[in-house]
Structures are given as structure tokens and as C-alpha cells.
N, C-alpha and C positions, 0 to 999 in steps of 0.2 A: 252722820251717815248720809250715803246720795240719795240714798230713797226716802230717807224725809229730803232732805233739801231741797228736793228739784220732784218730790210731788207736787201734781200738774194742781195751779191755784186757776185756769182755765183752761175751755174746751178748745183753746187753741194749741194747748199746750199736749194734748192726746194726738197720738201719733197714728194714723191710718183709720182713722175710724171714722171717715168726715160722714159718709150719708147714716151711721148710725149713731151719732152724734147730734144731727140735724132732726132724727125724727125723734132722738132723746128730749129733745129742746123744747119741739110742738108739742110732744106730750104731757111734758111736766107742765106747761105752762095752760093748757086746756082740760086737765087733770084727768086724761087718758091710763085706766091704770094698764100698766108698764113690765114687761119681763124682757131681761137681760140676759143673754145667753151667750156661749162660748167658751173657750179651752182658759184655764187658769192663765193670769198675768194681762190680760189681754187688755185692759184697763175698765170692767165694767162699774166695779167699785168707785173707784176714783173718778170715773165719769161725773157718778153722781153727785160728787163733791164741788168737785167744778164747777157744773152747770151751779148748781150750789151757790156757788161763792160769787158766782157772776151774777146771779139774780137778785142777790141781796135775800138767799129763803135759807129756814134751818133746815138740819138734816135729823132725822131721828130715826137712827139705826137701831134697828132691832136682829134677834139670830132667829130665823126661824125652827131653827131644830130644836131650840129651846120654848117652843109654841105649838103642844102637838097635840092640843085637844080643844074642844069645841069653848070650854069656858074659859081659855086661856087666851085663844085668838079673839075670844067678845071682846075679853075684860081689859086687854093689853092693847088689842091691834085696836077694836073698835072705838076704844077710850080716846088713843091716841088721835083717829083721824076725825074725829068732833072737834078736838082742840086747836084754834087758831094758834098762830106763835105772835109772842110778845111782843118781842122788841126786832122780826124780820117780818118782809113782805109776804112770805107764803112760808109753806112746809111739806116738806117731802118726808114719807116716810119710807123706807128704804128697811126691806125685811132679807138681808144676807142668810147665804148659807142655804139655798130652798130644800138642796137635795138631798138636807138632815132630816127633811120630813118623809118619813117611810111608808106612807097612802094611809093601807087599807087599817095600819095598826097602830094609828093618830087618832083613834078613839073621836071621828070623826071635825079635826083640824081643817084640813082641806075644803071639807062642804061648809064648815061655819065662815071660814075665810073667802068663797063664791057669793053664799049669801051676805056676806058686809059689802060686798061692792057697793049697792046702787044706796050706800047711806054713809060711803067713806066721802067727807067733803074735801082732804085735799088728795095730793099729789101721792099716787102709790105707784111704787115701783121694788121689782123682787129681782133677786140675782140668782142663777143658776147655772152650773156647769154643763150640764146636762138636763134639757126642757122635755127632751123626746123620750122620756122613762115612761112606761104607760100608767103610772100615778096621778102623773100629771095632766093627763086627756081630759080631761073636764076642762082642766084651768088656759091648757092653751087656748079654749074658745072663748075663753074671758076674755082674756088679756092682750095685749096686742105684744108681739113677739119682735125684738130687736134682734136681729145678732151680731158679737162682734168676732169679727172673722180674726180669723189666726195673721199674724201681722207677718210678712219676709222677710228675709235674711238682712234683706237689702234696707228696708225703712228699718229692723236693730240698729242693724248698722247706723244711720244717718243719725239714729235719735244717741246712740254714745258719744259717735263724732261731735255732736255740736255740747252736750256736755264735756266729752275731754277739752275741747274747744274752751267753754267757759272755768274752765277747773284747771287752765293750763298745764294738764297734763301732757309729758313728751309720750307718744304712740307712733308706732308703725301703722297703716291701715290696714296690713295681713292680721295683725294680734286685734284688731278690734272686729273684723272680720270673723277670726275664730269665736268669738265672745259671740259673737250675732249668732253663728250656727248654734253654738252649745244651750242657746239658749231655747231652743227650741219653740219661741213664738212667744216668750214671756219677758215683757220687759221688768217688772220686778226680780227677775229673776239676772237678767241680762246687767242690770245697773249694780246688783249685789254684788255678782263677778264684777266687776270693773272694780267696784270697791276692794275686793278682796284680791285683786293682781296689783293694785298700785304699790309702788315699790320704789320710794326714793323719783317720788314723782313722773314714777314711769310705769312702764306697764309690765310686766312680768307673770305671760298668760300662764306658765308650768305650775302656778298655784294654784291654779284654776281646778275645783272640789265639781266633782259628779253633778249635772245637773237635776238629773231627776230623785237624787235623793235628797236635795236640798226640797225641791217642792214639795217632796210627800211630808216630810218632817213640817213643812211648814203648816201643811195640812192639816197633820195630826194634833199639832199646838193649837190651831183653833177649837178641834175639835172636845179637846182637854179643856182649854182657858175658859170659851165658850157655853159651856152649858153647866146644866145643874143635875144634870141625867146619869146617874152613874153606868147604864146602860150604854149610851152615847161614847162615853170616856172610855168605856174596857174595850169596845167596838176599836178604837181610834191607832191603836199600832198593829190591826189583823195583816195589813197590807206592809207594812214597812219593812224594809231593809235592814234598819238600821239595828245595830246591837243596843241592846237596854240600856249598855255604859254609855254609848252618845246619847240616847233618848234623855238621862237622866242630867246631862251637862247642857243641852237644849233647855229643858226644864229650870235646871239652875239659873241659868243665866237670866231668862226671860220671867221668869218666876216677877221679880219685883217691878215690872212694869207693867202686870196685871193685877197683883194684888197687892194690900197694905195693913200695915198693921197686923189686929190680932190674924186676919184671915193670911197674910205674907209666912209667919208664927208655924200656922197649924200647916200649912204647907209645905213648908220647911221640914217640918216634922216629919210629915209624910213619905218625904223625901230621905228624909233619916231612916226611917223605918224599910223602907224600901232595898237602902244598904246595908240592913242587920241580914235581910232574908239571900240577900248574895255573897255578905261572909256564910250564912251555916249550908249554902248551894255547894260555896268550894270547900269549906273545910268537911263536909259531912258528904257530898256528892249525893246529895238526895233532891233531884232536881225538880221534884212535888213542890219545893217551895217556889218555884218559878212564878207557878200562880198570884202567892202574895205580893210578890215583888211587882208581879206589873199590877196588881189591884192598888197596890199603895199611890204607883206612879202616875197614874192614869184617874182612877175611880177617886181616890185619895184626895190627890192634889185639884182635882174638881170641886171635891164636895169640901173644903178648905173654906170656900168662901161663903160669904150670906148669901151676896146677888152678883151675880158677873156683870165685869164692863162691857155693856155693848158698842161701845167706838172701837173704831181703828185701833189696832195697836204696830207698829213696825217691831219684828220681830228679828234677834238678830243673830245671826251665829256664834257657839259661844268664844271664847276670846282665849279659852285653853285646848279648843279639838285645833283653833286656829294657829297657834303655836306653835304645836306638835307638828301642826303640818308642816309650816315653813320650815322646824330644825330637820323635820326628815329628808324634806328633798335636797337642805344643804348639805346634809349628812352623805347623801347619796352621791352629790359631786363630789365630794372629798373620800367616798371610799373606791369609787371609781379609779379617782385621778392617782390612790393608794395601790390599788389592784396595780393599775399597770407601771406604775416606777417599780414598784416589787418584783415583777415579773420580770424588768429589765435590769436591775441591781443584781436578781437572784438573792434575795430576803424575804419573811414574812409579811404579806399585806398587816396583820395586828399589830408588826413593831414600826411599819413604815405610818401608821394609823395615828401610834403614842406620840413618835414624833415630828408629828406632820409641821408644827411648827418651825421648827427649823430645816425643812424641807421647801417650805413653800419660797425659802429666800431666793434660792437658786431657779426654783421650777418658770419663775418667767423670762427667764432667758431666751431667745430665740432658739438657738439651736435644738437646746433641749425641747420646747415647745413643740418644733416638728419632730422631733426624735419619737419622744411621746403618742404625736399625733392628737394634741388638745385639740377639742373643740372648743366654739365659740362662747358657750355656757361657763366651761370649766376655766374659760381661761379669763369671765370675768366673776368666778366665784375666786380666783384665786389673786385677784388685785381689789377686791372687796376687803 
């Protein structure tokens, strides 16, 4: 995938974020503790990797929404920042996810995490999408506030260009252009598109899947993978779009790169279970069971595990919603290009459909070409 490959192993490698980069660098290195803010994609995570990797310091990532009480943030957070790293020069601990923590109903999380500051010895640094919730009003006076600003069209663009560039991929600059808008300010999101239009080493934007339903999905899988909370996890598709049956093929896919073994097992399971409650949905139409279905998918597949992985995981779409897509919009050229010989034969679009086969011998003919009136698409879905 491009989004491992060409995750940034330095801060030269982050693309528009040079003065919040800059005061990322003095801080970690002066042990300034640290909040990272801005619209998803923007690279605040992966900043810290970088910096990270260039420094020669470990990273030890934790989920904050999985840290939401006073004995939890001593025993976890406070534990960890007494401890030197072994075998690097420093350590940064880096607590994702801030805005899982829900203030007033963290059974006082928040104020134990205030008072660890003046005894944390090394590098703390917190990510959040949103710093300005009034939860957080105490902590912005801690902390010293980064923000990374939503990136333009223009530097998307630039940061594809130089990977199509190295990926010798053929592009037009309009199609990676469109890529740069849809993406809405997110290069994780921006690079997955590019992934998911290449096509016989080219670009093929019409593949190109909704952007903001790719990021809430992706969201939501943290918020599943991530925690131990079953609370957290039923919370995690309130907002989504998406029907249950992708939620559940998202989960499939990505399933075994967060867990293993017996806990992979019970997951699995869960997931089973999940589609017992949406056969007796449609065969009984008693849509009460709804409930269990998403408790299994959600609550379920969380509590599967002992301890969740707190690193990075790249998450990836799964590889049967992706299929589907591509036979449909080829499907759609070819009943297109069916509609209108039918229309001008005077026969059924269904039978001109059966045998498009021997239809297609003829169809690139020129004359008939313009007869037709093919476009540019149809006329290379039909020498494909």
C-alpha cells in the first residue's frame, strides 16, 4: 500500500507544516509538553514519528480514550513517563485520540493527567482534532498548542505529483488535481485515492469512492480496534453513513491486523454472530434485532481482545466492497454503450446485454463509433 510505503520516516517528508514542525522539534527536544491539533489527515500523528525517527527517540503511543480515570492515567501514563528508553536517546510519549476523553465523565482523568505534568521527565505530546471543546479548558493552559493547518489543494496536489512521479505512474495533472480536491485537506486520505484509481499504471479517477465516508469508517475502526470500553465501541457508528453490511466487510478485512490468535477467534465470532441477527432481521422483519447486530459488531469485536494494540495500524479498504465497485462502473459502460445500439438496431437493451460479445467486434469501427456517438470512456472500456 502507498500509505505505508511513503509514510513520512522525516520531517522533511511532511508536507506544509514547516513552522508547526519547527516548534514540534523544540518542544520534544526541551520536553515542552505538547498538543497537536487540526482537521484529520493533516499529518499530526505521523509528525511524531518522524521527528521520532530522526532523533534517534522511541515513540510510545498510547489511546487516550482508553485512559479515563484518575488511576488509570497515574498507573499508565505516569509509569510510563519515569521510564528512560533503552536502547534510544529519549522518549516521547504520544497519547492519540484526546477527544475520546469526555471531561466531566472521566471520573476525573483530565485533572490527574494536569497534575502528572511537573513529574513527567520526558517528551509528552497529545493529538487532538478538536482542542477548543470546553473539556479541554484547563489543559489548553498546560500545554503549549501546535496547530496543523488544513493543507491546499495545491500542496495535495504537489505531494501526489512527486509520488506518481516516483511510482512511475502515467497521470494527467487534471485527474490528480481532482484527487487533491476530493480530498478535502487529508493526505492519508488523498494517497489512498491515488491507490485505489490506479489502473494498469494509470490513473482512473471514476473509481474514485466518497471521501468523507472513507474517513468516518476509518474513524469508527479506531474507535472499535482501539479501546476496551464497550461504551466507546456502541458510541462508534452513531454518526456513520454506512450500512452495517460495509461496516461489517471494513471489520472483516482489517480484523487480522489488529488482532491474533485466540483474541482474532473470538472476533471472528462476534462477527458471526452479528450475521445470525441480520438473517432473522430479514427473514422475521423484526428489526428489534438491529440492536444485537450492531452490539456484536461494535461492543463485541472490541471486547474480543485481552489488551488492544496501541501502534499505528494502516487500515485498509476492504478488497470485496472494492471489486464490486470496479465490476459496477464497468458494468455501467457496457450497459450504456447497450442502451444505445438497442435504441438504434430497435431490439432489447437485455438481449443486446447477453450478447455484447459479439457485438463489441464490430462496435469499434469508426463509423459506427460516431453513429453511436461513443465517448472517450466507452470507447476505451471497449478495446480493454
Amino acid at each position: 500500500m502507498l500509505t505505508h510505503k511513503y509514510s513520512p520516516k522525516s520531517l522533511k517528508e511532511i508536507y506544509g507544516q514547516n513552522l508547526a514542525l519547527e516548534k514540534l522539534k523544540y518542544n520534544v527536544q526541551h520536553k515542552i509538553p505538547t498538543i497537536l491539533h487540526g482537521s484529520t489527515g493533516t499529518g499530526k500523528t505521523s509528525s511524531v514519528y518522524a521527528l521520532a525517527n530522526e532523533l534517534n527517540f522511541e515513540v510510545m503511543e498510547l489511546n487516550a480514550s482508553n485512559f479515563r480515570n484518575k488511576d488509570q492515567i497515574e498507573s499508565i501514563v505516569g509509569a510510563a513517563s519515569q521510564q528512560q528508553s533503552l536502547f534510544k536517546k529519549g522518549k516521547i510519549i504520544l497519547l492519540d485520540e484526546l477527544d475520546g476523553i469526555s471531561g466531566t465523565k472521566d471520573r476525573g482523568g483530565l485533572q490527574a493527567l494536569i497534575k502528572l505534568l511537573p513529574k513527567i521527565r520526558t517528551s509528552l505530546v497529545l493529538v487532538s482534532n478538536d482542542i477548543w471543546d470546553n473539556k479541554f479548558s484547563t489543559l489548553r493552559k498546560k500545554f503549549d498548542l501546535i496547530e496543523f493547518n488544513t493543507p491546499t489543494h495545491e500542496i495535495i496536489f504537489n505531494f501526489l505529483k512527486d509520488i506518481s512521479d516516483k511510482e512511475n505512474i502515467k497521470y494527467l495533472e487534471d485527474d490528480l488535481k481532482k484527487l487533491a480536491r476530493s480530498s478535502n485537506g487529508d493526505f492519508r486520505a488523498a494517497l489512498t485515492d491515488l491507490q485505489i484509481s490506479l489502473e494498469n499504471n494509470g490513473l482512473k479517477v471514476d473509481l474514485l469512492s466518497e471521501r468523507n465516508k472513507t474517513t468516518e469508517i476509518f474513524n469508527s475502526l479506531k474507535l472499535i480496534f482501539k479501546t476496551l470500553d464497550p461504551k466507546i465501541a456502541l458510541s462508534s457508528l452513531d454518526n456513520l453513513k454506512e450500512n452495517l453490511d460495509e461496516v461489517a466487510l471494513w471489520l472483516e478485512e482489517n480484523l487480522p491486523k489488529e488482532y491474533h490468535g485466540q483474541d482474532l477467534s473470538k472476533a471472528l465470532d462476534s462477527l458471526s454472530k452479528a450475521d445470525v441477527f441480520k438473517g432473522r432481521i430479514i427473514r422475521q422483519q423484526y428489526y428489534r434485532f438491529m440492536v444485537y447486530q450492531i452490539a456484536f459488531l461494535t461492543a463485541g469485536v472490541a471486547l474480543s481482545k485481552k489488551e488492544k494494540n496501541p501502534g499505528f495500524v494502516n487500515y485498509s479498504r476492504p478488497s470485496r466492497i472494492l471489486k464490486m465497485y470496479i465490476a459496477k462502473m464497468r458494468n455501467s459502460k457496457k450497459l450504456a454503450i447497450s442502451k444505445t445500439l438497442a435504441e438504434k438496431t430497435h431490439t432489447s437493451t437485455k438481449r443486446v446485454m447477453q450478447n455484447f460479445g459479439y457485438y463489441k467486434r464490430f462496435l469499434l469501427n469508426k463509423d459506427i463509433i460516431s453513429e453511436l456517438e461513443l465517448n472517450e470512456d466507452e470507447i476505451k472500456f471497449l478495446r480493454s
